[in-house]
Each structure stands twice: as structure tokens, then as C-alpha cells.
N, C-alpha and C positions, 0 to 999 in steps of 0.2 A: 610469475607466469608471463609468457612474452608469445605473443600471437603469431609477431613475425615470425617463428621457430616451425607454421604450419604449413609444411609444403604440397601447397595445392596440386602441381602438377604432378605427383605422387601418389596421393589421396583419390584424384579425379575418377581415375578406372575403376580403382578400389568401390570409389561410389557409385559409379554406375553399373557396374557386376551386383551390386545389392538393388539397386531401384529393378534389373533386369529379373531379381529372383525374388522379388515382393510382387513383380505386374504378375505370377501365375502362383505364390502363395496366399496372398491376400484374400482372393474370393476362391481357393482351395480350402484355407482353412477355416474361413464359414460356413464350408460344408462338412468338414470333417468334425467341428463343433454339435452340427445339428445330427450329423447322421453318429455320433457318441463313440471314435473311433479315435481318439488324441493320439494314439502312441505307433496310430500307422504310420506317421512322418521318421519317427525316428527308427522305425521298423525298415521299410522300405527305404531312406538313407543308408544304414549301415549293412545294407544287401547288398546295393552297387557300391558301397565303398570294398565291399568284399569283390566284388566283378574288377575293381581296379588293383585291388593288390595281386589278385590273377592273372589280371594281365601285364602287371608288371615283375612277376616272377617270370615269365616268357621273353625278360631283356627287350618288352616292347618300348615305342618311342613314348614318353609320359605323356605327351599332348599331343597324340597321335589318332589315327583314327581306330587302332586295334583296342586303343584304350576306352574308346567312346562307346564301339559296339559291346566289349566285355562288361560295360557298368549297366549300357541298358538289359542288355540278353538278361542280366543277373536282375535288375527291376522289376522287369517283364514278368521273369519266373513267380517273382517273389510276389505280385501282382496275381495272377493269375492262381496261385498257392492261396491267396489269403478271401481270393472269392469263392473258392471253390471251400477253405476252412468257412467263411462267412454262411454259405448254400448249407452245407452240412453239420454244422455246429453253430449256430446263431448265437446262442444267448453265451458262449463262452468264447466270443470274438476279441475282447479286448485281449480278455488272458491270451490265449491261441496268437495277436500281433506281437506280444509282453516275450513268450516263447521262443518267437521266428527273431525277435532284438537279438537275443538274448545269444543265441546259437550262431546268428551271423557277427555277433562282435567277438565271441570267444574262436570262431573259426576262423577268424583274421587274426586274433592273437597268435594259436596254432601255426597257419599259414607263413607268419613272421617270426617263429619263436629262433629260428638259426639263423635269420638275417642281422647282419651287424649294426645295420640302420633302422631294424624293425622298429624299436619302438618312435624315432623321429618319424617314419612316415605314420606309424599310429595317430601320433598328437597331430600331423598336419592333415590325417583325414576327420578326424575329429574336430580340431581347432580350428583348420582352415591355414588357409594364407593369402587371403583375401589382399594384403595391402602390398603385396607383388605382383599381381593380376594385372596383365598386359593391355595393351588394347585389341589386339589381334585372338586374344582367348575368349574375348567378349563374340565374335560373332557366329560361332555354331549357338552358343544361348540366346541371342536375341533373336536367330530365328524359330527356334524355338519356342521362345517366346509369343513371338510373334501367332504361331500355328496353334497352341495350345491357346491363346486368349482366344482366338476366333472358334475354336472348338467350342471354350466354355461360353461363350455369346449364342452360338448359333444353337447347342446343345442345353441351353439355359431349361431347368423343370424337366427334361427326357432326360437328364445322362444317369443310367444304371448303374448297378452295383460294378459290373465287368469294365464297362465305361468310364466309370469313374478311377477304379484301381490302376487301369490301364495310364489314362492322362495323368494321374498322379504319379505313377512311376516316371513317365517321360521325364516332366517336369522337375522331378528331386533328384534325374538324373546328372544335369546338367548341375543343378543349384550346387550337392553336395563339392563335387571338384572344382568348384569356386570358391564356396566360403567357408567349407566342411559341413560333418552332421550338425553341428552344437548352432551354428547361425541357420541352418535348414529348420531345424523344428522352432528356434524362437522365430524365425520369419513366418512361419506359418500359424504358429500358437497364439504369440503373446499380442499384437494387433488386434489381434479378433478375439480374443478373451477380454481384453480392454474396453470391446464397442460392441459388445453384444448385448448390452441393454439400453443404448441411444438408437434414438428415432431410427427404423429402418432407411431410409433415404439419406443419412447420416452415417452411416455405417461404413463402410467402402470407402467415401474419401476419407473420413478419422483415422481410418485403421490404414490407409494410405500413409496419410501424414505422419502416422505414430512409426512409421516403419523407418521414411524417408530421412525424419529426421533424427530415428534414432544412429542408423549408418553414418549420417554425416558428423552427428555429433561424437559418435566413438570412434571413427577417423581422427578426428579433429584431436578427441584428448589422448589419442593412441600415439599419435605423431609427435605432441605437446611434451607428456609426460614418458614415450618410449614404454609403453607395454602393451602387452597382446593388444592384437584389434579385434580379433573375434570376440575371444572372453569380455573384452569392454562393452562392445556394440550389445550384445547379448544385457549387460546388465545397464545400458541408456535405454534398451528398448523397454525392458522391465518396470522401470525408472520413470517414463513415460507413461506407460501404460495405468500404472496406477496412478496418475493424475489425472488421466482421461476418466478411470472409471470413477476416482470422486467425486470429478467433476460432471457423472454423469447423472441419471433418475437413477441408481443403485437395482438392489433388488425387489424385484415386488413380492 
């Protein structure tokens, strides 16, 4: 193993595209914990991954702005679809998010079945390709970022069910065309499944750290040893997280 082999100024954006999509999943998904909703991240991810392969059957620019609007519109919908399932079928919400996955990943399969690159861009909206991520891709997300953290600040105890799907779509819009579905729901999931029974005041920066360094350290062995960074980061973060929760008061 040879360290020097880790090319930081490669890595760098890579990492800060993920600190950028941990500051608005971290304290999303300790509410998506509390309010027993898990599988809306990956619900509402593979919606607007479906808004992008739309608009890129339209021969749009891939990092363009036709692209941005077609992931959210498709968010949004899917947002607003799943309060309105939540308002009129409560108690069968999880199933009803399980459904809406389910139907927007096989209608992207569809969508791509006669493209000759279909299933490449399948694995990179899934996988991601986080450790290409430019510097100049980073800044429609950080501001984003940026609007969606003051939301959740100022909205802290009032954001409703509408409100919430809403900012969540925003927020996984961006994330997924960064890192893919597969790093969208462990950013959101596996953090805060980790620190959900340490001290509440403890919580948020843990599930911070469990995030921060899970990114840097699957950069690091992705570059190291040459394989996926998604799939890696996904299982450091994993890897992580089960040390925090041993290390934490467990269950009561």
C-alpha cells in the first residue's frame, strides 16, 4: 500500500460534492427516521433520476440547465404525489414510497431499453461518479445547500408533511446527479441510523463525522486500490456507523 499513489487534488471536489450532500441529508434524515418513512430517499432519488434520463433523451446539455429543471419538476411531482398518498392512505405509506421506487426505476429501465449506452448511464445514475465531479458542478448545490439549511433552521418543529416532501425533493435533487441514488440514501440513512441513540446534543455532529469521514476515507481507498468510489464510500460509511453504534448506550 503506498499513500503517495492518493491523488488529493482529484479526490478534493469528489469530497466536498459529498460534505455539500451530507450538510441538508444529515438533519433530513433524522426526520425521515422519526417521522418512519426510510425508503422516501430512495423513492424520490430514482424520480428525478428519471426527470434526467428525460431530459436527456431531448439531446439536452447533461450539465445544463434543461437538466436541472427536468430532475426537479420530476421531484416535485413525485413530492407532492406522495403527500397527497400520505393524506389519503396513511397507514400504507411506506408500501405506496416502496410502489412509486419501484415504477420510477423500471420506467427508466423502459425509457433506456433501445439506447446503446442505456445501461452505462443506468449504473452512473445509480453509482454515481462522484470522483469526476468538477469544481464548477459544485456551485448550483452549495447554493442550494446553502437555502435548504436556512429553511431547515428557520422551519425547525413547524415543517409539515407538504413542507417537508417538498424540501426533500429540492435537496435529493441536486445530491442524486452528484453521487447517484446508492450514496443519496446511505447519506441520508446510515449516519443517523448510527446516532440515533447517543445523547441528543451528540447526534448531528456524530452523524456529521460518520458522514465526513466516511467520503474521505472511500476516496482515499477508491484512488488507493482503483475501484468504484461510490460503492466503497457506501460501505466505509456502513463500516462506521456500526462502530459508533457499539460505541454508543445501544438499545433501551
Amino acid at each position: 500500500m503506498n499513500l503517495g499513489q492518493i491523488d488529493l487534488l482529484l479526490i478534493a471536489p469528489a469530497f466536498l460534492a459529498g460534505l455539500l450532500v451530507l450538510v441538508t441529508h444529515v438533519p433530513l434524515g433524522a426526520q425521515v427516521l422519526q417521522r418512519g418513512i426510510v425508503f422516501i430517499d430512495l423513492a424520490i432519488a430514482q424520480i428525478a433520476a428519471l426527470g434526467v434520463i428525460v431530459a436527456g433523451m431531448m439531446d439536452t446539455d447533461p450539465h445544463g440547465w434543461a437538466v436541472q429543471v427536468a430532475a426537479t419538476a420530476a421531484a416535485v411531482a413525485g413530492a407532492l404525489l406522495l403527500t397527497w398518498t400520505e393524506k389519503r392512505w396513511p397507514r400504507v405509506q411506506e408500501a405506496q414510497i416502496g410502489t412509486l421506487f419501484v415504477l420510477a426505476a423500471t420506467g427508466g429501465i423502459l425509457l433506456l431499453a433501445h439506447n446503446p449506452h442505456g445501461g452505462e448511464h443506468l449504473r452512473d445514475l445509480l453509482a454515481g461518479q462522484i470522483l469526476w465531479v468538477s469544481y464548477p458542478q459544485l456551485i448550483l448545490p452549495a447554493a442550494g445547500a446553502i437555502v435548504i439549511t436556512a429553511l431547515l433552521v428557520l422551519l425547525r418543529g413547524r415543517l409539515h408533511r407538504l413542507g417537508f416532501y417538498l424540501i426533500f425533493a429540492l435537496a435529493v435533487t441536486a445530491s442524486v446527479q452528484l453521487v447517484g441514488v446508492y450514496l443519496v440514501f446511505a447519506s441520508l440513512i446510515i449516519p443517523s441510523l448510527a446516532t440515533r441513540n447517543h445523547a441528543a446534543r451528540w447526534r448531528l455532529p456524530l452523524a456529521y463525522a460518520i458522514g465526513a469521514t466516511g467520503y474521505a476515507l472511500g476516496l482515499m481507498l477508491s484512488s488507493l486500490f482503483d475501484l468504484p468510489s461510490g460503492a466503497l464510500i457506501v460501505w466505509c460509511l456502513a463500516a462506521l456507523a456500526i462502530v459508533a453504534y457499539w460505541l454508543g448506550p445501544g438499545d433501551s
